[in-house]
Structures are given as C-alpha cells and as structure tokens.
Backbone as CSV, one residue per row, in Angstrom:
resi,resn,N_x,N_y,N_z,CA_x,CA_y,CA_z,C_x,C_y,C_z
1,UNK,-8.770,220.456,102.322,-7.888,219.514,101.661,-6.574,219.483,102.435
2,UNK,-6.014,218.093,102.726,-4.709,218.050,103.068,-4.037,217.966,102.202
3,UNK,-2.667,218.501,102.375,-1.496,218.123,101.041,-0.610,217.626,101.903
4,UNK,0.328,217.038,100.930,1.521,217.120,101.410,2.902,217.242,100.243
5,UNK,3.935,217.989,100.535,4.079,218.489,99.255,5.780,217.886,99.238
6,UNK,6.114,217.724,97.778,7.696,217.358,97.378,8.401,218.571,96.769
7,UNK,9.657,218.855,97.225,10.155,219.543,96.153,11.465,219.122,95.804
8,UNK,11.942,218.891,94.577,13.232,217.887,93.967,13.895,218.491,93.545
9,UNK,13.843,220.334,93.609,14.842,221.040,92.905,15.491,221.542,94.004
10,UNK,16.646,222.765,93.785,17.079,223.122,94.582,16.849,224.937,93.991
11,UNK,17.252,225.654,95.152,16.046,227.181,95.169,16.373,228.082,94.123
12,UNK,17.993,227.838,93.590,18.116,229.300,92.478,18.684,228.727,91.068
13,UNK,18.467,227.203,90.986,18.678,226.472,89.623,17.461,226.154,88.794
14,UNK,16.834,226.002,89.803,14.721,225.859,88.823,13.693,226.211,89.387
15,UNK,12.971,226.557,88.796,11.204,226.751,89.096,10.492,226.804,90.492
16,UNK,11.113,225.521,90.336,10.299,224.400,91.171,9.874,225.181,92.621
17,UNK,11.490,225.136,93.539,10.928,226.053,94.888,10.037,226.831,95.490
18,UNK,10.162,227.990,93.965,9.046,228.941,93.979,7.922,228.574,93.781
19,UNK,7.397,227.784,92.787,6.282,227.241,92.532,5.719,227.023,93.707
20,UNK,6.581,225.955,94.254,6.217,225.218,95.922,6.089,226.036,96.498
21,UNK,6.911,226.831,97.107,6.101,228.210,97.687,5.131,228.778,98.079
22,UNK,5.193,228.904,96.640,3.314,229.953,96.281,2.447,229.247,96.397
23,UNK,2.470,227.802,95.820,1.590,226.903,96.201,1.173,226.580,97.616
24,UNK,2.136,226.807,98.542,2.131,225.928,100.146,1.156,227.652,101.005
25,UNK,1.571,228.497,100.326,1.152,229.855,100.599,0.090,230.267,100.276
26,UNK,-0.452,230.008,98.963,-1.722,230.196,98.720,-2.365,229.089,99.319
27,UNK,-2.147,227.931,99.632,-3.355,226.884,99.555,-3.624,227.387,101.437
28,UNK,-2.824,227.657,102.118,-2.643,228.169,103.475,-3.965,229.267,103.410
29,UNK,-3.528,230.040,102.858,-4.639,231.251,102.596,-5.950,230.567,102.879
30,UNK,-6.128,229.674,101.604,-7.227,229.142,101.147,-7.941,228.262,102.628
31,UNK,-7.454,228.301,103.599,-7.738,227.013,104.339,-7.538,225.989,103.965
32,UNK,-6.739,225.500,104.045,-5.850,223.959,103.261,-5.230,223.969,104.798
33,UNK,-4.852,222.339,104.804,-3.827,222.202,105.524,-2.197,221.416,105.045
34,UNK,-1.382,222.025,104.798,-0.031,221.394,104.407,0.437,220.776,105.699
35,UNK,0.259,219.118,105.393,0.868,218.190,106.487,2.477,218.491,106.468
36,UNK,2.733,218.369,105.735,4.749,218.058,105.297,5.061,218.756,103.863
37,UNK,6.038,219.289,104.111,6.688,219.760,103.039,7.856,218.793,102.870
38,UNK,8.066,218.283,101.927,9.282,217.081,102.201,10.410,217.404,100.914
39,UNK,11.740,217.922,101.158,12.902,218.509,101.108,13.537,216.577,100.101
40,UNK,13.533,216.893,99.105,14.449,215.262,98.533,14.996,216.188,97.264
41,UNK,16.018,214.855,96.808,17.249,214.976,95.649,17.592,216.590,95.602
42,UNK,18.049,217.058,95.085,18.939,218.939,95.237,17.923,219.571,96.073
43,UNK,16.365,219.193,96.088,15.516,220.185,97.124,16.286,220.095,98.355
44,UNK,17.088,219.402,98.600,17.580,219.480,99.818,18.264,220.736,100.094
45,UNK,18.755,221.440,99.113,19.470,222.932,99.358,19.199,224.073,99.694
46,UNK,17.590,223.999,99.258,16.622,224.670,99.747,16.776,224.752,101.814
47,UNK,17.467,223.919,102.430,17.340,223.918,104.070,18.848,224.109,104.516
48,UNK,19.926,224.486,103.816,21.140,225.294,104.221,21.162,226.744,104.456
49,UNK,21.690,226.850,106.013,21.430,228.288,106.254,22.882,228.944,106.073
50,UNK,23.489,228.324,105.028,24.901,229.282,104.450,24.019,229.636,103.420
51,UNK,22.794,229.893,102.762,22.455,230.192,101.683,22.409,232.054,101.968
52,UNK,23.481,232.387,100.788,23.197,234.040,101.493,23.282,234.664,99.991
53,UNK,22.072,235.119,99.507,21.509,235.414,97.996,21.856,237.155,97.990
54,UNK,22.281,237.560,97.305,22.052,239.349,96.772,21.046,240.027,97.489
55,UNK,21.213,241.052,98.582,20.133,241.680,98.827,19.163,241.777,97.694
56,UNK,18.820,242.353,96.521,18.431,242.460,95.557,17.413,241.561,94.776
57,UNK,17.939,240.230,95.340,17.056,238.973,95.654,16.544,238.296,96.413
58,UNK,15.631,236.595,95.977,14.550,236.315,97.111,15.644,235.854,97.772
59,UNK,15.059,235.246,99.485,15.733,234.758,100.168,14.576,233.378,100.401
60,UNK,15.199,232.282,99.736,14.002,230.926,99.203,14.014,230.390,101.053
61,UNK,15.442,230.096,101.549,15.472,229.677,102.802,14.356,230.094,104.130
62,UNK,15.002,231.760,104.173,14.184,232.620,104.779,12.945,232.852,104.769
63,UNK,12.248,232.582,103.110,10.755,232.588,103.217,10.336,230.962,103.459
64,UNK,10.325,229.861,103.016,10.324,228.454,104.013,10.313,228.611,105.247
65,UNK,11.534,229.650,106.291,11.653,229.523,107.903,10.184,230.302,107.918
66,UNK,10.428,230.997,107.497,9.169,232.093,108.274,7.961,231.828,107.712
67,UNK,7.269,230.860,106.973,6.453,230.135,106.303,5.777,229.214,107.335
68,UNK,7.023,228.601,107.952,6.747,227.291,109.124,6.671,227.462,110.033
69,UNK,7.359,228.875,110.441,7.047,229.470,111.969,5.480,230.064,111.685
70,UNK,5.249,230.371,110.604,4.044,231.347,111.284,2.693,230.220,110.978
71,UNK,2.574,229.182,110.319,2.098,228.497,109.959,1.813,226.788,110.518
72,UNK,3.023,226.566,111.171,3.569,225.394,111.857,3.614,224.465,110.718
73,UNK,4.107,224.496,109.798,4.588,223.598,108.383,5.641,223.062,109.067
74,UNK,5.690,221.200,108.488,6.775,220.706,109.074,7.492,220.820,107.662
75,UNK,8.550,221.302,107.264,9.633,221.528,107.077,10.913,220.243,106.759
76,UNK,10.444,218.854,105.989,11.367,218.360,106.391,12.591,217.564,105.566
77,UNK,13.530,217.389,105.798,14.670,217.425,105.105,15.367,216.109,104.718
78,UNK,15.750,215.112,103.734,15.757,213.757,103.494,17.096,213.627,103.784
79,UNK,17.314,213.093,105.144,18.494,212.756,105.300,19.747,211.843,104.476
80,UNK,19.171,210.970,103.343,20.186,210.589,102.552,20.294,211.429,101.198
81,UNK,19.662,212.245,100.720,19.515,212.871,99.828,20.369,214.246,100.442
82,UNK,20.498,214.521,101.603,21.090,215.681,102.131,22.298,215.387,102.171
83,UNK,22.922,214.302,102.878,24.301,213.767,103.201,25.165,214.109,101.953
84,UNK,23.848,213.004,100.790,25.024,213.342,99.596,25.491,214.652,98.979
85,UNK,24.831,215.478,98.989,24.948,217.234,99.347,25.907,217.751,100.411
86,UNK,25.866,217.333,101.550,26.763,217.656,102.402,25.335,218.965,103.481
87,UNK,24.468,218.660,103.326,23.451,218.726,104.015,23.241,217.886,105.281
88,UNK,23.730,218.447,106.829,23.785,217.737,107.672,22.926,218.563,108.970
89,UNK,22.672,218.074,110.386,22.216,219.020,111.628,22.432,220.002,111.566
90,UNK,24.227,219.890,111.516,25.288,221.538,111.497,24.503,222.522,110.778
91,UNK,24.035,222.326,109.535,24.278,223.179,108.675,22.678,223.359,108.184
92,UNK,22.010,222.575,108.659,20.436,222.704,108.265,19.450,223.925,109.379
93,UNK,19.312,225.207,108.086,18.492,226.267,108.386,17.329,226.061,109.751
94,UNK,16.974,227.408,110.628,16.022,227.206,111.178,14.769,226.736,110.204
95,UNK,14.211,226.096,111.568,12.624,225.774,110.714,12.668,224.734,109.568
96,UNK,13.706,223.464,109.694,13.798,222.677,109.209,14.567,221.612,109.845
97,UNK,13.974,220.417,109.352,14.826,219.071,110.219,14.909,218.065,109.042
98,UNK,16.172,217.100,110.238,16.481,216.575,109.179,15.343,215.102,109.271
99,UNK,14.882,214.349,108.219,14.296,213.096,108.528,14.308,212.087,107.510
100,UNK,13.450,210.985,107.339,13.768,209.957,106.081,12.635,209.637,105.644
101,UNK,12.483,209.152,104.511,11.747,209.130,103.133,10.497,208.603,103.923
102,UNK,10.653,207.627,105.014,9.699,207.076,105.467,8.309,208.019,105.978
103,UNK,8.899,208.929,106.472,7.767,210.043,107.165,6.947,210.761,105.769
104,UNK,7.767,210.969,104.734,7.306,211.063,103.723,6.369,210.543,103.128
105,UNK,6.612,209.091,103.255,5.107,208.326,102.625,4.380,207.763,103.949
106,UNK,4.451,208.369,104.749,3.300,207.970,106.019,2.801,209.215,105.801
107,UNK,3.421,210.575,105.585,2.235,211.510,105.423,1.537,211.387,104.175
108,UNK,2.250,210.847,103.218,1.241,210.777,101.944,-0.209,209.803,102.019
109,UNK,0.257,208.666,102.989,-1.007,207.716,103.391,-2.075,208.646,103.543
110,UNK,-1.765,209.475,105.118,-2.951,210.677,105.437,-3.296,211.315,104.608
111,UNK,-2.485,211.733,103.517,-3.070,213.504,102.901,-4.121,212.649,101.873
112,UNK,-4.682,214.091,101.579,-5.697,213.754,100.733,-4.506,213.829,99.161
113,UNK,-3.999,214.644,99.155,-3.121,214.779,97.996,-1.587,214.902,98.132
114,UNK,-1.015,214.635,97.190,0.832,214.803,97.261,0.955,215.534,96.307
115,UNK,1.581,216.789,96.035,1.840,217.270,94.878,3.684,217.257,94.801
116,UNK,4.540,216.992,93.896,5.852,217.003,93.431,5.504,217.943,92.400
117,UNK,6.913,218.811,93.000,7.661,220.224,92.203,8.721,219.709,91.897
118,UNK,9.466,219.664,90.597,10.463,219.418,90.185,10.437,218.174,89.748
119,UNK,11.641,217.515,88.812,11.905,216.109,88.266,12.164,215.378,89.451
C-alpha cells in the first residue's frame, strides 16, 4: 500500500503528530510505502529546528529527521501555511523542505490512500 500522509497539528499541543508517527513507522515496518508526509496549518511546527523540548521528553522534530533519513520519507513542509507561522528555509529542521499544496495532491493522485491527522 502507498500512503501519503497529512498532519494539521502541531507536535506538543495535540495527538495528532504522534499518531502520525507511529503510523508512518509502523506501516514502514509493515512494508508500506509512505510517498509524502505533508506538513499543513500548525503541522507546520512540527519542521522548526529551534524546537528544543526537556531532555525528559520526545523530541517530535528529531524523530521525523531521523525517520526520513533512514527511510527516505519526503518530509514536506507547506510553504503558505509555514510563512504564516514564521516557518521559513532559515529555520526549517534537517530532513525537511519547504513546498506547496500542489505536490500534495499530485501525491495523493498516486497513493493508494491519504490519511489526515489532526482537524
């Protein structure tokens, strides 16, 4: 199965991230292939590498980078949904780029499925 996946939250206000996560992680396991992970509305916060959480806690950024490096997940980040965040090149984490809604629904054409995390 291809996916391709949304996430609309951002990493330490809801669910959602994690969900996406585990989901993009297990289905990996499973032999799945995740075309795009696609970063829109606060998910965009999820790809700032000023994100610096409590040792004590997850690091949502850090597991995404190292998710896509070891996996080759594209990683990608909605450039007008980021702006309004203040989500820009500068400031967007390894293992993520920035791009537009469009690549989004050209991978949804391909995948067999789209799943959205968050409102």
């Amino acid at each position: 199965m291809d996916y391709v996946i949304m996430v609309n939250e951002g990493p330490y206000n809801h669910q959602a991230a994690d969900s996406a996560y585990q989901f993009v992680k297990h289905a990996l396991e499973k032999g799945h292939t995740i075309q795009r992970v696609f970063f829109y509305y606060d998910g965009v916060l999820n790809a700032t590498k000023f994100s610096a959480p409590q040792s004590d806690d997850r690091h949502i950024v850090k597991r995404w980078a190292k998710l896509a490096e070891s996996h080759a997940v594209d990683l990608s980040v909605c450039v007008a949904a980021g702006l309004r965040r203040g989500i820009t090149e500068e400031v967007v984490a390894d293992g993520f780029r920035i791009t537009g809604l469009g690549e989004f629904i050209g991978a949804c054409i391909d995948a067999d499925r789209a799943v959205v995390f968050g409102d």
